[in-house]
TIGUBA-200060 format. One record per residue (C-alpha): residue number from 1; residue in three letters; x, y, z. Coordinates in steps of 0.5 Angstrom, whole numbers, plus 2048, in hexadecimal, padded with zeros to 3 digits. Layout:
<recs>
rec seq NUM; type ala; x X; y Y; z Z
...
</recs>
This chain:
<recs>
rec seq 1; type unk; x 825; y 80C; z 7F0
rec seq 2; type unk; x 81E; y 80E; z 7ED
rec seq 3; type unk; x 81D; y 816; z 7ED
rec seq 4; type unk; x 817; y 816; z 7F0
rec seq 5; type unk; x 812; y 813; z 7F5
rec seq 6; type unk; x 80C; y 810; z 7F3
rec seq 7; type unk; x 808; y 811; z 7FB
rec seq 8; type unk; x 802; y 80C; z 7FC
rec seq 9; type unk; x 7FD; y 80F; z 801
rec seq 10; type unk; x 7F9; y 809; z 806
rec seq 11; type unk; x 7F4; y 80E; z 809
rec seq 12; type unk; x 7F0; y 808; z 80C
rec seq 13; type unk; x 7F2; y 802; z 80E
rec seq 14; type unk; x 7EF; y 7FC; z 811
rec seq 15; type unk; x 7F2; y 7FD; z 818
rec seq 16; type unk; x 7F0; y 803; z 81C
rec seq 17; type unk; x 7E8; y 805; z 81D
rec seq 18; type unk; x 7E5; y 80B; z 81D
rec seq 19; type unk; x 7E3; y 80C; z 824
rec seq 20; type unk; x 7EA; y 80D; z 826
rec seq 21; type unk; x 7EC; y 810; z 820
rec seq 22; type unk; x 7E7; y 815; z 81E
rec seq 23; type unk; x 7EC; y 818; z 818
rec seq 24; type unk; x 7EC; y 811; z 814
rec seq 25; type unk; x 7E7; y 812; z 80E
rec seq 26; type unk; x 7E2; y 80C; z 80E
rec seq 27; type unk; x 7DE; y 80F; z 809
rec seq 28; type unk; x 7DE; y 810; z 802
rec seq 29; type unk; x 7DE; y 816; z 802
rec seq 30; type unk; x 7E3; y 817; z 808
rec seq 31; type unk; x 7E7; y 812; z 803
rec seq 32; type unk; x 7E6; y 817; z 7FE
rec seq 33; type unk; x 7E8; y 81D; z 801
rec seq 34; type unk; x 7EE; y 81A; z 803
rec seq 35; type unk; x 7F0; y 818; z 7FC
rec seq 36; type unk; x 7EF; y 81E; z 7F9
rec seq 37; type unk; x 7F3; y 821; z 800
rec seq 38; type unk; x 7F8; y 81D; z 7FE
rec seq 39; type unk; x 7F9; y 81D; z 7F7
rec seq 40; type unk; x 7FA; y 824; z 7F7
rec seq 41; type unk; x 800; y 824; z 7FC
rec seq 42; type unk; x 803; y 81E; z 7F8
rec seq 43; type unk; x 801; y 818; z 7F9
rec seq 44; type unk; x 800; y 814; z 7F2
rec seq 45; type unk; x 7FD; y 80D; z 7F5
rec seq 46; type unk; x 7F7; y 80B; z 7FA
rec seq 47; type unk; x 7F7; y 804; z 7FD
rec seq 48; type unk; x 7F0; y 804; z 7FF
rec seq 49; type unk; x 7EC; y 800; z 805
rec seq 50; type unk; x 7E5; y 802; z 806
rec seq 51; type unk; x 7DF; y 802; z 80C
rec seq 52; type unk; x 7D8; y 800; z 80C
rec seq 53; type unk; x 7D3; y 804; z 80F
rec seq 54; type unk; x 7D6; y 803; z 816
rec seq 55; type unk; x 7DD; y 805; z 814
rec seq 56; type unk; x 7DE; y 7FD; z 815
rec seq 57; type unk; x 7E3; y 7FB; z 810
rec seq 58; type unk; x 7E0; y 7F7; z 80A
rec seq 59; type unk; x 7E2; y 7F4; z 803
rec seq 60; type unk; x 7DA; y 7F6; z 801
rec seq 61; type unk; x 7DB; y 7F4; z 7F9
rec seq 62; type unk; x 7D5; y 7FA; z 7F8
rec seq 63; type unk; x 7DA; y 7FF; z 7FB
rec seq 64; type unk; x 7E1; y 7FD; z 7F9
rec seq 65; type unk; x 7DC; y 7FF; z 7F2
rec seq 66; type unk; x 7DA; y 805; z 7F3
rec seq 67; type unk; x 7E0; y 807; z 7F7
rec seq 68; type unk; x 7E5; y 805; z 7F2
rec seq 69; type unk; x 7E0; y 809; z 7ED
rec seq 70; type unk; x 7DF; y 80F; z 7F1
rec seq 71; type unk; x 7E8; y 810; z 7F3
rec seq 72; type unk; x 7E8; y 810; z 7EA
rec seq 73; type unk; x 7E4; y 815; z 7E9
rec seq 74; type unk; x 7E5; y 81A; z 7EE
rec seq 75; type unk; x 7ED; y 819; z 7EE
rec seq 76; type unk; x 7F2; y 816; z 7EA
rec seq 77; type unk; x 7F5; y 813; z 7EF
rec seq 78; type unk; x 7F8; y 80C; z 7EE
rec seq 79; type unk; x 7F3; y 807; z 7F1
rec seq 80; type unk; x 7F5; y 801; z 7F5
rec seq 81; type unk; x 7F1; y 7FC; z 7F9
rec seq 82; type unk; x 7F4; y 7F8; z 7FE
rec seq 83; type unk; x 7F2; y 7F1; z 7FE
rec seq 84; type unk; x 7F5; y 7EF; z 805
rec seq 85; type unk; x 7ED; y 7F3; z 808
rec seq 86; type unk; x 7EE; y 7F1; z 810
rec seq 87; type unk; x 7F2; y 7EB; z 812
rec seq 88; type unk; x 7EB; y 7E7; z 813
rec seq 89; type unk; x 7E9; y 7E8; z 80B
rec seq 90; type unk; x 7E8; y 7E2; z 808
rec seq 91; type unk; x 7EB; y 7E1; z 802
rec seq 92; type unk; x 7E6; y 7E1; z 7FD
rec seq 93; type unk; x 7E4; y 7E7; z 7FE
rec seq 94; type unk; x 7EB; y 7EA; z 7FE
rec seq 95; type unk; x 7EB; y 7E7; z 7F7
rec seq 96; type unk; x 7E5; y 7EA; z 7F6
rec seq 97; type unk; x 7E8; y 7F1; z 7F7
rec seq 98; type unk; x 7EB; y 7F1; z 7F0
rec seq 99; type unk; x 7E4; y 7F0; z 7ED
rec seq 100; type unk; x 7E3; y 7F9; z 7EE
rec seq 101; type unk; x 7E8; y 7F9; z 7E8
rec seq 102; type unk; x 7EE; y 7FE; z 7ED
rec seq 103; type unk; x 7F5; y 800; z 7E9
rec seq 104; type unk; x 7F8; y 7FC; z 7EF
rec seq 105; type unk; x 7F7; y 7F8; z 7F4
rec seq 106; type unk; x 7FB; y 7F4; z 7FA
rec seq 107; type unk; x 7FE; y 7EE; z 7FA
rec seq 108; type unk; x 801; y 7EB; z 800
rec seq 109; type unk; x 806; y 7E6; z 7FF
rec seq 110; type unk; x 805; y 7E3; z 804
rec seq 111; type unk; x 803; y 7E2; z 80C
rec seq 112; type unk; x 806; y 7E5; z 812
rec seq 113; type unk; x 803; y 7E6; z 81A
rec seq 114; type unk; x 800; y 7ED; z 81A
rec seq 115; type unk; x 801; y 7EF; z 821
rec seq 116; type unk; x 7FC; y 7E9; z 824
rec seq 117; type unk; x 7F8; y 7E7; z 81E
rec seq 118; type unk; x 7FC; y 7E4; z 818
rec seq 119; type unk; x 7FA; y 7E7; z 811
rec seq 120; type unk; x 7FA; y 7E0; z 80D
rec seq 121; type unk; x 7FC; y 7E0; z 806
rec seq 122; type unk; x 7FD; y 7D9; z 803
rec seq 123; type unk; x 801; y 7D8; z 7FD
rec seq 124; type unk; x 7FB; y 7D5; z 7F9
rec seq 125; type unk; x 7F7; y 7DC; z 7FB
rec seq 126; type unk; x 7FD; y 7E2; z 7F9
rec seq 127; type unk; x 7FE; y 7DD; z 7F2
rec seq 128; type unk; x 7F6; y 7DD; z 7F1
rec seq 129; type unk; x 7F7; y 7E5; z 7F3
rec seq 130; type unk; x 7FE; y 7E6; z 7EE
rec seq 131; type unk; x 7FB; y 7E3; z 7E7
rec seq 132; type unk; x 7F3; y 7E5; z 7E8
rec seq 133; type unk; x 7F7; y 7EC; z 7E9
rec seq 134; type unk; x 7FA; y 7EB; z 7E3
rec seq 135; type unk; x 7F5; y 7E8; z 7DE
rec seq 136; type unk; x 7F1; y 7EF; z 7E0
rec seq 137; type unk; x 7F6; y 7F3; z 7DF
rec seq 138; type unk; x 7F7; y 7F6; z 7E6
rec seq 139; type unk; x 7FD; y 7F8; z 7E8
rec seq 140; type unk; x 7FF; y 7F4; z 7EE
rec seq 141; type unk; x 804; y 7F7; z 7F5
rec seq 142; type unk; x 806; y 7F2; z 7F9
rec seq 143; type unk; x 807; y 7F2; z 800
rec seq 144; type unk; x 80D; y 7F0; z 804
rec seq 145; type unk; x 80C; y 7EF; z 80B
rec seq 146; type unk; x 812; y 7EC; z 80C
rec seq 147; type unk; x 818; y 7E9; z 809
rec seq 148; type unk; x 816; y 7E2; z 807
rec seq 149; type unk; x 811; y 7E7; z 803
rec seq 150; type unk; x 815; y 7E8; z 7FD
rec seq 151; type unk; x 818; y 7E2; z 7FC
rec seq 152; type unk; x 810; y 7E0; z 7FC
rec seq 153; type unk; x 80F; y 7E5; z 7F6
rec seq 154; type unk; x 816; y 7E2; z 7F3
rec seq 155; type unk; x 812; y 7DC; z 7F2
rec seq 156; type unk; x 80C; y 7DF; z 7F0
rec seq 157; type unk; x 80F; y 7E3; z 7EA
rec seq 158; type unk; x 813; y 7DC; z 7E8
rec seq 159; type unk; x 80D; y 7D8; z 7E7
rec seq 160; type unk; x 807; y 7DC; z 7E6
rec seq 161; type unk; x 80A; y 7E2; z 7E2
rec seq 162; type unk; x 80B; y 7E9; z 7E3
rec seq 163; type unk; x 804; y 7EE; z 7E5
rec seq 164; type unk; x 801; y 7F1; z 7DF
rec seq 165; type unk; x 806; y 7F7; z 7DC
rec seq 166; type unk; x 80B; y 7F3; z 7DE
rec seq 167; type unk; x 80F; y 7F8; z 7E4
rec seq 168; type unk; x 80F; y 7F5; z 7EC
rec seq 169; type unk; x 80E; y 7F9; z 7F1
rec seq 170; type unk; x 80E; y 7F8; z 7F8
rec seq 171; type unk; x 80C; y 7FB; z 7FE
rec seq 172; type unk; x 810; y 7F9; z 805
rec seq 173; type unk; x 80B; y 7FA; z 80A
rec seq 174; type unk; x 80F; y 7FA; z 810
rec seq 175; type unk; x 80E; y 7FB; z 818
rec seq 176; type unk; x 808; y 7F6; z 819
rec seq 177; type unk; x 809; y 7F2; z 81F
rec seq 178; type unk; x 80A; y 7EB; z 81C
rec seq 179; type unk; x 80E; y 7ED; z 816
rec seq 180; type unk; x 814; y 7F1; z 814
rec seq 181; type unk; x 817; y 7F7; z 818
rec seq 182; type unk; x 816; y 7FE; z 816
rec seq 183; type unk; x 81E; y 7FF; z 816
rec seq 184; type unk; x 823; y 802; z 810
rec seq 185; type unk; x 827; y 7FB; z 812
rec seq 186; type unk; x 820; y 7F8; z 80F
rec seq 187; type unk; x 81F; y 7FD; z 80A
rec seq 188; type unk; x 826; y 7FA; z 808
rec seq 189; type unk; x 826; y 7F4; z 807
rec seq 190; type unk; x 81F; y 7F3; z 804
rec seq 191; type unk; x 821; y 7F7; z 7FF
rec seq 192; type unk; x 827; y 7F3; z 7FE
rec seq 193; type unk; x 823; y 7EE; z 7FC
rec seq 194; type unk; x 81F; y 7F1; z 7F6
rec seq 195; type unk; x 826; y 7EF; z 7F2
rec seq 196; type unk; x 823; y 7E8; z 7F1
rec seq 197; type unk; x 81C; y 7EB; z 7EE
rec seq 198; type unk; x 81B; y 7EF; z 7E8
rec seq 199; type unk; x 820; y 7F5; z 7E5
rec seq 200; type unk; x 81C; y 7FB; z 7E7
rec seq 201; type unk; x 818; y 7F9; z 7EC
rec seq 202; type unk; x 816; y 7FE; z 7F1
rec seq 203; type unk; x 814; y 7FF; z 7F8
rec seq 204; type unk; x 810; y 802; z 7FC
rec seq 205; type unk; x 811; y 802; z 805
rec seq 206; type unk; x 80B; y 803; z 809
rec seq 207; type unk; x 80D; y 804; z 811
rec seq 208; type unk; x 807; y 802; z 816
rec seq 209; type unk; x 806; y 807; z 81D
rec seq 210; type unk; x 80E; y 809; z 81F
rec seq 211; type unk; x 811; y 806; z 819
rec seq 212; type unk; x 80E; y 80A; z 814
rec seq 213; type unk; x 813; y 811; z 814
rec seq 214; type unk; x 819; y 80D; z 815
rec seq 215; type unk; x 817; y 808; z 810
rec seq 216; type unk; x 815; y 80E; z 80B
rec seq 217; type unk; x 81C; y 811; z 80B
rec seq 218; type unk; x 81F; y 80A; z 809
rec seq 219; type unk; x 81B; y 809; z 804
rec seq 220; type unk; x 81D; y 810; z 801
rec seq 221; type unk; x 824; y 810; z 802
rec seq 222; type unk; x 823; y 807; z 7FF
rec seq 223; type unk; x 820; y 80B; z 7F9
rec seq 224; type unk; x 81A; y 808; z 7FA
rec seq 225; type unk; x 813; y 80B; z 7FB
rec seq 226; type unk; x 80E; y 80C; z 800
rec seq 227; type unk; x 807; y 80A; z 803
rec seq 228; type unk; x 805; y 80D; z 809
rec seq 229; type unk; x 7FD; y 80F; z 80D
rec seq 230; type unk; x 7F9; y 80E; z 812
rec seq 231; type unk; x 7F8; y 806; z 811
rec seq 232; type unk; x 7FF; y 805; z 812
rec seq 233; type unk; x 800; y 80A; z 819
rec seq 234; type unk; x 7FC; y 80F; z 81B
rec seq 235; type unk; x 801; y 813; z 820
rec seq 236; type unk; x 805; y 818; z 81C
rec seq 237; type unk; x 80A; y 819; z 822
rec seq 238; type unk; x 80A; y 816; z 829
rec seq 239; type unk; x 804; y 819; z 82C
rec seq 240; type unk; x 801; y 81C; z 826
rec seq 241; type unk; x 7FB; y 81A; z 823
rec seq 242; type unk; x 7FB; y 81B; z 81C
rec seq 243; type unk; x 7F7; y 81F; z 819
rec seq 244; type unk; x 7F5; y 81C; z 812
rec seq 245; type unk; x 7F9; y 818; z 80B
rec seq 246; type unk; x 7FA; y 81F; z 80A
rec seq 247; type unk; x 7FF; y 820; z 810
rec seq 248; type unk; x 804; y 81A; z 80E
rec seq 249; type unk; x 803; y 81B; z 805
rec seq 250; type unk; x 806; y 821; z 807
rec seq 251; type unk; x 80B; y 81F; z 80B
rec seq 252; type unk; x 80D; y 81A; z 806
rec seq 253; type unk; x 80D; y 81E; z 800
rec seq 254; type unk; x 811; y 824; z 804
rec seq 255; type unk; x 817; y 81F; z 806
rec seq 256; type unk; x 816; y 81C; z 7FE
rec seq 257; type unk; x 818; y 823; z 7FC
rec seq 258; type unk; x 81E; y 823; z 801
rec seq 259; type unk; x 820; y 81D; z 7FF
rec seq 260; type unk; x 820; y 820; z 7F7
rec seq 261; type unk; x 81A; y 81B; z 7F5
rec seq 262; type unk; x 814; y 81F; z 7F4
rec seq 263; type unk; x 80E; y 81B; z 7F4
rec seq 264; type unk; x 80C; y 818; z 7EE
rec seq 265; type unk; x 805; y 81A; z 7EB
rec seq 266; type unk; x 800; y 815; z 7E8
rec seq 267; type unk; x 802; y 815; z 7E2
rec seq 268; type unk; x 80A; y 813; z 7E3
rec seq 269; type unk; x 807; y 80E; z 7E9
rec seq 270; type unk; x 803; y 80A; z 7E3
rec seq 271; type unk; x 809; y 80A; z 7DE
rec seq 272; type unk; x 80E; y 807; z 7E4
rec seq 273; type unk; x 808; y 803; z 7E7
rec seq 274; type unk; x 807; y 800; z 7DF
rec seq 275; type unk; x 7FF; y 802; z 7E0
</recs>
């Protein structure tokens, strides 16, 4: 069991619009203001979607430039891209995120139903997104949606080599409708499953909407690490709206430190993640 938790905060995501969740930062500037918010409680990583003008999710190359730029000077936060976008996103420009040069990105390894939509990720594609990540020296974190997910990425380390600075790490996204449950029991036997990649890998687990809380304490008590923010729920309890990314880092941190596992800083994450 690791020592400390490496927190990763989704503050956007591709999900939820700005008319009904007013809290959601959409701007660069909103971005950045939570950034820092969250930096300064704990978290040492961002896993970054962005809007365009009229909040509508965007994978804009000038954008994702100028917001992977902005994120660097004002934090030192640990910059990561999603390239999943929105599930209509085609695949050259999921690609093309990788061209704004962040510390990370996602890499889904492989397609779900998501909810009613299916958020497609063909194998050709997640091979094309592992081996351009690794010729530009961008650590990949990759996304597991389901169980079949992992023995996916088995395959893909097998044949195509191990990501640049050579350490895995994954996030379970867990509680999406189509995809696995957001349960311990789950939580469980996916973590099982790492025996079969490589020594040391790591992972991190992302609960959506209910899920996140119950999610939050497997993975601590597991010695896993922890994902949480507005675009994976944007209910801090039943009923209760949440407020900001501040709200659920807090929580998060706050149970870590329970758990005897201090946030990691920005420093430690790079060493762990091989930045």
């Amino acid at each position: 069991m690791t020592t400390g938790t490496l927190i990763t905060v989704a503050p956007t995501g591709a999900e939820s619009a700005k008319t009904e969740v007013p809290a959601l930062p959409v701007t660069l500037d909103e971005l950045l203001l939570t950034a820092k918010e969250c930096e300064a409680l704990g978290a040492a990583v961002i896993h970054v979607h962005i809007r365009d003008d009229e909040a509508r999710p965007t994978l804009d190359p000038g954008r994702l430039g100028a917001t992977v730029a902005a994120l660097r000077e004002s934090t030192d936060l640990i910059v990561q891209l999603s390239t999943g976008g929105a599930v209509t996103d085609p695949e050259a420009d999921r690609l093309a995120v990788l061209d704004a040069a962040p510390d990370m990105a996602s890499c889904t390894m492989g397609t779900v139903n998501f909810g009613d939509q299916v958020f497609l990720n063909r194998w050709e594609f997640v091979v094309e997104l592992h081996t351009r990540m690794q010729e530009r020296g961008i650590v990949p974190e990759y996304e597991i949606f389901d169980l079949g997910h992992l023995s996916a990425l088995q395959r893909l380390l097998g044949k195509y080599g191990l990501p640049h600075g050579g350490h895995v790490h994954v996030d379970f996204v867990m509680g999406v409708p189509g995809g696995m449950p957001g349960t311990t029991a789950t939580l469980v036997a996916a973590q099982q499953m790492l025996r079969d990649l490589p020594e040391g890998t790591t992972f991190s687990a992302t609960g959506i909407g209910r899920t996140s809380l119950p999610v939050l304490l497997a993975a601590l008590s597991a010695g896993g690490h922890l994902r949480v923010g507005m675009e994976d729920t944007v209910t801090y309890a039943k009923g209760r709206p949440v407020e900001s990314n501040m709200q659920l880092v807090a929580r998060a941190v706050g149970f870590a430190q329970l758990a005897q596992r201090p946030p990691l800083n920005t420093a430690e994450a790079r060493e762990l993640l091989g930045l």
